[in-house]
C-alpha positions as CSV (number, residue, x, y, z in Angstrom):
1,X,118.5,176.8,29.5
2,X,115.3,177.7,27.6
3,X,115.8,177.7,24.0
4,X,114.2,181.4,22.1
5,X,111.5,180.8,19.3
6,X,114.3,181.8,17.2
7,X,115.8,178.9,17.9
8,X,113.0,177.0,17.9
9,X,111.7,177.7,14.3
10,X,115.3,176.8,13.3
11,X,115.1,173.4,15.1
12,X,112.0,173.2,13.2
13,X,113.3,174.1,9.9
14,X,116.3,171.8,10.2
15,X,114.6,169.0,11.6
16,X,112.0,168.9,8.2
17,X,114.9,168.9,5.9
18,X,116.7,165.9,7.9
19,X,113.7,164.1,8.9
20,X,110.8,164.9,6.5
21,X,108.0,163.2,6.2
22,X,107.9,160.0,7.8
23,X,104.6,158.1,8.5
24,X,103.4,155.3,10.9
25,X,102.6,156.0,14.6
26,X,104.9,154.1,16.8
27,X,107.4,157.2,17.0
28,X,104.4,159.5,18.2
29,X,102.7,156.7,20.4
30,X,106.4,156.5,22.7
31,X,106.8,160.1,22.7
32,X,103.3,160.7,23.7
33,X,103.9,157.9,26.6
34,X,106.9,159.8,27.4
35,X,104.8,162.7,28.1
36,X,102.2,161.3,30.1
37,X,99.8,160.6,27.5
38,X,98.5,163.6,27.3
39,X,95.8,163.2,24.5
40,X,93.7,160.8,26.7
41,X,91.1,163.0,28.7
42,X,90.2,165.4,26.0
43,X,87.2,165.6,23.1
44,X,87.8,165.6,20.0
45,X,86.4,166.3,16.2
46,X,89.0,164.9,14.0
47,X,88.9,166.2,10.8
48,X,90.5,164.6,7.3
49,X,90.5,165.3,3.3
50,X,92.0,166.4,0.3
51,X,90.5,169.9,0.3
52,X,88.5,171.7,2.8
53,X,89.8,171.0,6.4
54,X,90.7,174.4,7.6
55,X,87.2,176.3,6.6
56,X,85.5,172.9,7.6
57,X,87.4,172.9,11.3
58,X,86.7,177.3,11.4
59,X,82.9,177.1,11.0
60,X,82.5,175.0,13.8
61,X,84.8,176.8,15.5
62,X,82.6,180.2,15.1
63,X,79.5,178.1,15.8
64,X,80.9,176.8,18.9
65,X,82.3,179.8,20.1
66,X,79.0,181.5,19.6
67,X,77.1,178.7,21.6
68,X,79.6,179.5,24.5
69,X,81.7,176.2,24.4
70,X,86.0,176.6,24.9
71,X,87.2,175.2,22.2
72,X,91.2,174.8,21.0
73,X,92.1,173.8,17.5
74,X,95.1,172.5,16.1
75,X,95.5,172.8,12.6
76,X,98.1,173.0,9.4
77,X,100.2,174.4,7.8
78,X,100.6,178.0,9.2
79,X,100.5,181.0,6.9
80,X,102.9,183.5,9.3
81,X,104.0,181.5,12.4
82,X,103.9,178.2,14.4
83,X,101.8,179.6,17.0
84,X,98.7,180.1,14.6
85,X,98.4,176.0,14.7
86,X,97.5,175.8,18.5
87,X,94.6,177.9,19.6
88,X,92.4,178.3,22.5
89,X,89.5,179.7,21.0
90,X,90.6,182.9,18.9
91,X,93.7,182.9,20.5
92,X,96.8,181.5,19.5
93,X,99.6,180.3,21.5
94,X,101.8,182.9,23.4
95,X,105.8,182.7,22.7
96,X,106.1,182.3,26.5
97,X,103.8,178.5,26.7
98,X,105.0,177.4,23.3
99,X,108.5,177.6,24.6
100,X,107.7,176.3,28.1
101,X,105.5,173.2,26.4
102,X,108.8,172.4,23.7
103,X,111.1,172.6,26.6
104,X,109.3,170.3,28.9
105,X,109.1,167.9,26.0
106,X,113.0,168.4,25.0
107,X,114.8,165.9,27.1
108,X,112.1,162.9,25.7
109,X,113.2,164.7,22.0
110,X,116.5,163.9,22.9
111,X,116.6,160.5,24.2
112,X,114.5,159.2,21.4
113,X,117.1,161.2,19.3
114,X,119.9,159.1,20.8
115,X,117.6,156.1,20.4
116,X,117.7,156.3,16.5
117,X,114.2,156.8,16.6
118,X,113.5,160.5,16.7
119,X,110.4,162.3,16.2
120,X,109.6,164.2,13.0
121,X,109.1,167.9,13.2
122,X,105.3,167.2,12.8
123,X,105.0,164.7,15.5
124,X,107.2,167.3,17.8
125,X,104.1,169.7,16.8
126,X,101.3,167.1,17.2
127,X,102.3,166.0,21.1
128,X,103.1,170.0,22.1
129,X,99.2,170.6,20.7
130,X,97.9,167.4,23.1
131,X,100.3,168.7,26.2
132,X,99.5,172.6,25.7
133,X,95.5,171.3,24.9
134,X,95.7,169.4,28.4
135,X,97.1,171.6,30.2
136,X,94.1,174.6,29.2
137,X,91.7,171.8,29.3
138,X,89.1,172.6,26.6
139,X,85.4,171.9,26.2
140,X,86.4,170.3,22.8
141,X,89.1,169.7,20.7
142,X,89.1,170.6,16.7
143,X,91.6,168.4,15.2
144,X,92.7,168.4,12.1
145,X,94.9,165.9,10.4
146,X,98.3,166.4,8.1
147,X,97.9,164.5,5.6
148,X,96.2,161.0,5.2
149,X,94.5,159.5,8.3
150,X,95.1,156.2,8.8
151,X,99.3,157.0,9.9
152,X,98.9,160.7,9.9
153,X,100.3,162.1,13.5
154,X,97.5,162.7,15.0
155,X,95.4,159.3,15.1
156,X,96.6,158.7,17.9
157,X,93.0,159.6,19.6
158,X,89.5,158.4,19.6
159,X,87.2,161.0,18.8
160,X,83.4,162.3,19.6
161,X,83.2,162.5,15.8
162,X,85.0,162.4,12.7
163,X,84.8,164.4,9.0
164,X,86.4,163.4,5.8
165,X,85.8,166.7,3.6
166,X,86.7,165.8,0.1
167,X,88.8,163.3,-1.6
168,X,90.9,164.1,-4.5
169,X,93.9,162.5,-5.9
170,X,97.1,164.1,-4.1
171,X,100.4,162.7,-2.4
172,X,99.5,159.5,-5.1
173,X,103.4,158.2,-3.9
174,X,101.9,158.1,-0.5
175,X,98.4,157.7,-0.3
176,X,97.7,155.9,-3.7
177,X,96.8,156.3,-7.0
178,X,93.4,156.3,-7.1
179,X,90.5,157.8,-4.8
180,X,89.5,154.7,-3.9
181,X,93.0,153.9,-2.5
182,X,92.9,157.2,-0.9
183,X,89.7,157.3,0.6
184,X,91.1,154.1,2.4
185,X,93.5,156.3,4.4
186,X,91.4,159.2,4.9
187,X,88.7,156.7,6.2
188,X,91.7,155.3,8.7
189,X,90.3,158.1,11.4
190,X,87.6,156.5,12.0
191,X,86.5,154.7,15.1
192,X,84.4,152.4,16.8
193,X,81.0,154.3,17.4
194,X,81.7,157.5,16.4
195,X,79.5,159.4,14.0
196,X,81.3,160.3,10.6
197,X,80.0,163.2,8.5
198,X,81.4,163.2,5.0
199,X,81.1,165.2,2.0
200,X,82.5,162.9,-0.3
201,X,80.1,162.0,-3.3
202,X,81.8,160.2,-6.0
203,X,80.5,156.8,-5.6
204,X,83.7,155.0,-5.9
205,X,85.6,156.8,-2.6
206,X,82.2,157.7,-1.0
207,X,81.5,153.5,-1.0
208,X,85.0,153.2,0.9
209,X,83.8,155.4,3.4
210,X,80.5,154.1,3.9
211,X,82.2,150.6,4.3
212,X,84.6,151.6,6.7
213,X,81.8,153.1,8.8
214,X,79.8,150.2,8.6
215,X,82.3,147.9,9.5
216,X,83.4,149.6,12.7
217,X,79.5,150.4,13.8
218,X,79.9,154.5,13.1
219,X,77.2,156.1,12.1
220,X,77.0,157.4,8.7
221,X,75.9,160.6,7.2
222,X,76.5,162.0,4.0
223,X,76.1,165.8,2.1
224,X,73.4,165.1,-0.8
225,X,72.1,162.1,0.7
226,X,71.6,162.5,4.7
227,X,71.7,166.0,4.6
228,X,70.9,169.2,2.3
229,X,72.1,172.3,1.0
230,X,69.2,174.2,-0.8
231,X,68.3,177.2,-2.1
232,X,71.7,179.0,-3.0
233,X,71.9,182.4,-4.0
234,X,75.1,184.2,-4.6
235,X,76.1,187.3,-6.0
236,X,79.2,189.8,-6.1
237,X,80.6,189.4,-2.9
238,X,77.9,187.5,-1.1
239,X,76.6,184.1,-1.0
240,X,73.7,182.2,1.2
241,X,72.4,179.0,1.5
242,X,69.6,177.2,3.5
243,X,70.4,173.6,5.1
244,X,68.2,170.3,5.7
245,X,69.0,167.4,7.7
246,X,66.1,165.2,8.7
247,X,62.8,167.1,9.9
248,X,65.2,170.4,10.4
249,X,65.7,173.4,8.2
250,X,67.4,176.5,8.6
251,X,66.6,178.9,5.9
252,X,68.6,181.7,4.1
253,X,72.5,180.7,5.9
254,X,74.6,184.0,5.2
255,X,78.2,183.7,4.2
256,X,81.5,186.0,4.2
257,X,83.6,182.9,2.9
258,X,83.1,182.3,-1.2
259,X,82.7,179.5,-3.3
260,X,80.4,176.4,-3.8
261,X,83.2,174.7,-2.1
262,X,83.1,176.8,0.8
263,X,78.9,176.2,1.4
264,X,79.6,172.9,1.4
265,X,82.4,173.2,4.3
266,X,79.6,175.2,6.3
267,X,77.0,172.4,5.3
268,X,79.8,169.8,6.8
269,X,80.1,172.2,9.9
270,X,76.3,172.4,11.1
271,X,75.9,168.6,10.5
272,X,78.7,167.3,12.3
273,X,77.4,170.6,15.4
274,X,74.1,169.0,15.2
275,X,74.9,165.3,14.8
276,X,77.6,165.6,17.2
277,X,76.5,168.0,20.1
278,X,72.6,167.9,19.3
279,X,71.6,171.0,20.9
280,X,73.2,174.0,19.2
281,X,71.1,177.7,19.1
282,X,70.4,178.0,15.2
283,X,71.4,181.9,16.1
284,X,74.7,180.8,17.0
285,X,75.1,178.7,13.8
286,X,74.2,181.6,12.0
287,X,76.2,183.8,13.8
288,X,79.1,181.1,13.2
289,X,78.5,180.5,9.6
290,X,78.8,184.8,9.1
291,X,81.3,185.1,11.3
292,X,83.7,182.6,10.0
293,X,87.0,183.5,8.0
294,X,90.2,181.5,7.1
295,X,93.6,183.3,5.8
296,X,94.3,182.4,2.1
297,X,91.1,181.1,1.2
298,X,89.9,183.2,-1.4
299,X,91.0,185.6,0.8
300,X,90.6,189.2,-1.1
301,X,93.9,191.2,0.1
302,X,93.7,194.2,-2.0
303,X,90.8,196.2,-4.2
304,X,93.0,198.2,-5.9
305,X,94.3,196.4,-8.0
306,X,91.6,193.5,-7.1
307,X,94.1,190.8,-5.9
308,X,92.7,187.4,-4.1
309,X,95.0,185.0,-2.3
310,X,93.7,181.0,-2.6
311,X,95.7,178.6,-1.0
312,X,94.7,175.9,-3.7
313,X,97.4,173.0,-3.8
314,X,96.7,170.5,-6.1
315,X,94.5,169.9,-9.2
316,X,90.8,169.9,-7.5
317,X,91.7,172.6,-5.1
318,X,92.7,174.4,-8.6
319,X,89.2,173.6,-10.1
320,X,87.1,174.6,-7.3
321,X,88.9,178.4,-7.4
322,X,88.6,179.0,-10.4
323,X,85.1,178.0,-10.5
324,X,84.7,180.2,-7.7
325,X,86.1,183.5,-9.6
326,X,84.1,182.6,-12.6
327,X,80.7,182.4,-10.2
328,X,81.3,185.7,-8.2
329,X,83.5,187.6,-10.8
330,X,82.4,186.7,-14.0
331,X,83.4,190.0,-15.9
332,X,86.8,190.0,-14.7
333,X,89.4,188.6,-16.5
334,X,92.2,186.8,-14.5
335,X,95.7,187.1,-14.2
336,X,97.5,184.4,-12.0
337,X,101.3,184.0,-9.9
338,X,101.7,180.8,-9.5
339,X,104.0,178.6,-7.3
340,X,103.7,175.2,-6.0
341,X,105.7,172.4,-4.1
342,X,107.8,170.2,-6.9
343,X,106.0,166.8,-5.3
344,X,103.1,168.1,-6.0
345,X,101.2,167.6,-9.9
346,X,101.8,171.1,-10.9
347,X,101.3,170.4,-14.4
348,X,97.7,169.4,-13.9
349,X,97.5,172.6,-11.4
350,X,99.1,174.8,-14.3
351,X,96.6,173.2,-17.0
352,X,93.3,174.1,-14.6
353,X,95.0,177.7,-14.2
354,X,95.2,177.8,-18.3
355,X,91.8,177.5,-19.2
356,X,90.4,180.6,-17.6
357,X,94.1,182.8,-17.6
358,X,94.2,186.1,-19.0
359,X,98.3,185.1,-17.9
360,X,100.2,183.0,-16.2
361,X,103.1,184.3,-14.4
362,X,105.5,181.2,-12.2
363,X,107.4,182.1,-10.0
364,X,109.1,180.0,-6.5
365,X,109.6,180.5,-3.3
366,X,112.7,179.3,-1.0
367,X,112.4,175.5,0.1
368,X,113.5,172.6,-0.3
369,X,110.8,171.0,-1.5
370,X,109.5,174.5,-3.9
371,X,109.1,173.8,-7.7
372,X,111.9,175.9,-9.7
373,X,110.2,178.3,-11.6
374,X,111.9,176.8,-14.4
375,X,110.2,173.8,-14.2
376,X,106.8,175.8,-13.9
377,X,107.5,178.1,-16.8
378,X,108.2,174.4,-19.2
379,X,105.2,173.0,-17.5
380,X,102.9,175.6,-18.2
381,X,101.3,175.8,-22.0
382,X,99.4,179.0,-21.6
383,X,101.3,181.3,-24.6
384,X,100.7,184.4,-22.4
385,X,103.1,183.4,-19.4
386,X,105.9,184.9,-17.7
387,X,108.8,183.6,-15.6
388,X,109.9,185.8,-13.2
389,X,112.3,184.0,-10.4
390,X,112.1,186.6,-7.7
391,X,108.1,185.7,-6.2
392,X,108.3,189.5,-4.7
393,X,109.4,190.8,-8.6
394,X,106.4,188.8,-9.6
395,X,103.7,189.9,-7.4
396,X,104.2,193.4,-7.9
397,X,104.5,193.1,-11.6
398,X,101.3,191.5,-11.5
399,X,100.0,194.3,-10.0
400,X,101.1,196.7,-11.8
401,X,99.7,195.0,-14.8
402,X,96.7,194.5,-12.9
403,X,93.7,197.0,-14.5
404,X,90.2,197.4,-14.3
405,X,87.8,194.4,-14.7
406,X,90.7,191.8,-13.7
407,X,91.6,190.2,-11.1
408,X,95.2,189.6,-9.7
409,X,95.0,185.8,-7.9
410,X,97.8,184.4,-6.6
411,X,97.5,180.5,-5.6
412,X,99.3,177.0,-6.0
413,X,100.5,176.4,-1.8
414,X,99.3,177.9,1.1
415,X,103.5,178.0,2.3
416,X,104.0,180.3,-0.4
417,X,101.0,182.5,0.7
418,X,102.9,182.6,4.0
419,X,105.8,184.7,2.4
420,X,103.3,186.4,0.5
421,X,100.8,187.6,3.4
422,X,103.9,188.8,5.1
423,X,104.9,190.8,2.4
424,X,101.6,192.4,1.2
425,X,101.0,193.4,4.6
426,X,104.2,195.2,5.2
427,X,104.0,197.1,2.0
């Protein structure tokens, strides 16, 4: 008997807190065998970092769609539902074929369950993206990883071309302590022959990139070295850029999505389109570039009060939005709700936030790996902060404090936004 997606998202939720996180990729290679193998046969752009994935993976996404080319995308984590993480080009996956792929893959679930070796609630997600991908047989593939690269779920495949966005330290009891160490993993997607595009430019993880693409004969091309991004302009609201890689330039790139950090992303995007599938319309990259948007990334949710969503989750995700508000909002003055994940270095996060606060008010969410707000409100230093347990009490005290020429912005994980979009919509 089918299972609901009731009861699916609690056999989700239950198997995270039993199983966690749990790296290496034997589990996924026998369930994936189990399954027919279901990744072989498709394309794929696999896509690793600390920051930057999501908008990276959605430009090309927009570009590709414009060009014409079917495209599904599998990404993390979700901001409302499960369903968001598996798309067929705009669309995500019906309740109907995510239940029908989760069921056919129950009974392997089960004996590897009864094995002692069960799959983690990740690696359940990962294989129903390769079977529900094979099934709809794509053009291409955008595929981005969880976290890591070299034992993250999904490299398990060998792609047309790989990305590594950023590198910045986060998940240091995982993926090491310093960027070199952690450049190491991210650089674990790459593969023999295939091209790697990287925005990494501190010399020290950039070097571990460059090596790793050297060593396994992939090509290797680099923002700021192998190719440009020129002639920004950026105002209230706006931002554009123009783009140079070899004897190519497209002038005067228009933008919806804000930040430095975000015309980067696109540069990443229309290198890898370029490098990756050579002949691409430069109307449809434009088209792509204008057309692209990405839930709780800088995401503005309400003019009145001003309120901006960023799912920033660690120190340089921190950095780059408030850099952002200071470039396209410099008159305002900003008030922040904060709430992060307790293994992530919210004190750093917190300290970033400080700087530029007009106030700092913490807050958590429900799970079991949220902060306390307690342990926010003794790890914050700002003197103008609030604790305020209840994250819905705190968002519309913010608000309501919220006046003219500031700027309500609340950050620190993209699964707190996830309650957070739910409720400001509903409102």
């Amino acid at each position: 008997m089918a299972m609901t997606m009731k009861e699916i998202n609690h056999f989700f939720e239950r198997r995270q807190v039993r199983l966690g996180m749990n790296f290496g990729l034997s589990r996924m290679e026998a369930l994936l065998k189990k399954l027919g193998n279901p990744h072989e046969g498709l394309t794929y752009i696999h896509i690793a970092g600390s920051n930057g994935k999501g908008s990276t993976l959605q430009y090309m996404k927009e570009i590709l769609l414009a060009e014409g080319v079917r495209v599904a995308s599998f990404t993390s984590p979700y901001l409302s539902r499960m369903n968001e993480q598996l798309k067929i080009n705009a669309d995500e996956i019906s309740d109907k074929d995510f239940i029908a792929v989760f069921m056919e893959m129950w009974p392997s679930i089960q004996e590897m369950d009864h094995a002692g070796s069960g799959p983690t609630q990740f690696e359940i997600l990962t294989a129903m993206a390769f079977s529900y991908f094979s099934k709809k047989e794509p053009d291409l593939v955008l595929l981005e990883t969880g976290l890591g690269g070299r034992l993250d779920t999904t490299n398990v495949i060998k792609p047309l071309l790989s990305i590594i966005t950023s590198i910045s330290l986060e998940h240091t009891n995982i993926l090491g302590d310093t960027l070199a160490e952690i450049a190491s993993e991210k650089a674990g997607i790459i593969k023999n022959g295939a091209p790697v595009i990287s925005g990494v430019r501190e010399k020290e993880p950039a070097d571990v990139i460059e090596d790793k693409a050297h060593a396994v004969g992939a090509p290797y091309y680099q923002l700021g070295r192998d190719f440009h991004v020129t002639n920004v302009e950026i105002s209230e609201g706006k931002q554009s850029f123009s783009f140079t890689h070899e004897n190519r330039t497209i002038d005067h790139i228009d933008m919806n999505m804000l930040g430095q950090h975000q015309i980067e992303n696109a540069a990443l995007a229309i290198a890898a389109v370029l490098i990756g599938l050579e002949r691409i319309n430069e109307k449809n990259i434009r088209k792509g570039i204008a057309d692209a948007k990405w839930d709780g990334r800088f995401e503005m949710v309400s003019k009145d009060p001003l309120v901006i969503m960023d799912g920033a989750h660690n120190p340089a995700g921190i950095k780059v939005l408030v850099d952002a508000l200071k470039v396209h909002y410099p008159e305002y003055e900003y008030r922040f709700v904060f709430s992060s994940f307790k293994d992530k270095d919210y004190a750093k996060m917190l300290h970033e936030l400080e700087k530029d606060a007009l106030e700092v008010i913490v807050t958590e969410f429900v799970h079991d790996r949220a902060a306390g707000a307690q342990e926010l409100f003794e790890a914050a230093h700002q003197e103008n902060k609030q604790l305020i347990k209840d994250w819905k009490a705190a968002i519309t005290e913010g608000r309501r404090k919220t006046g003219d020429k500031e700027i309500l912005v609340i950050t620190g994980s993209l699964h707190f936004l996830s309650f957070v979009k739910t409720f400001l919509s509903v409102e």
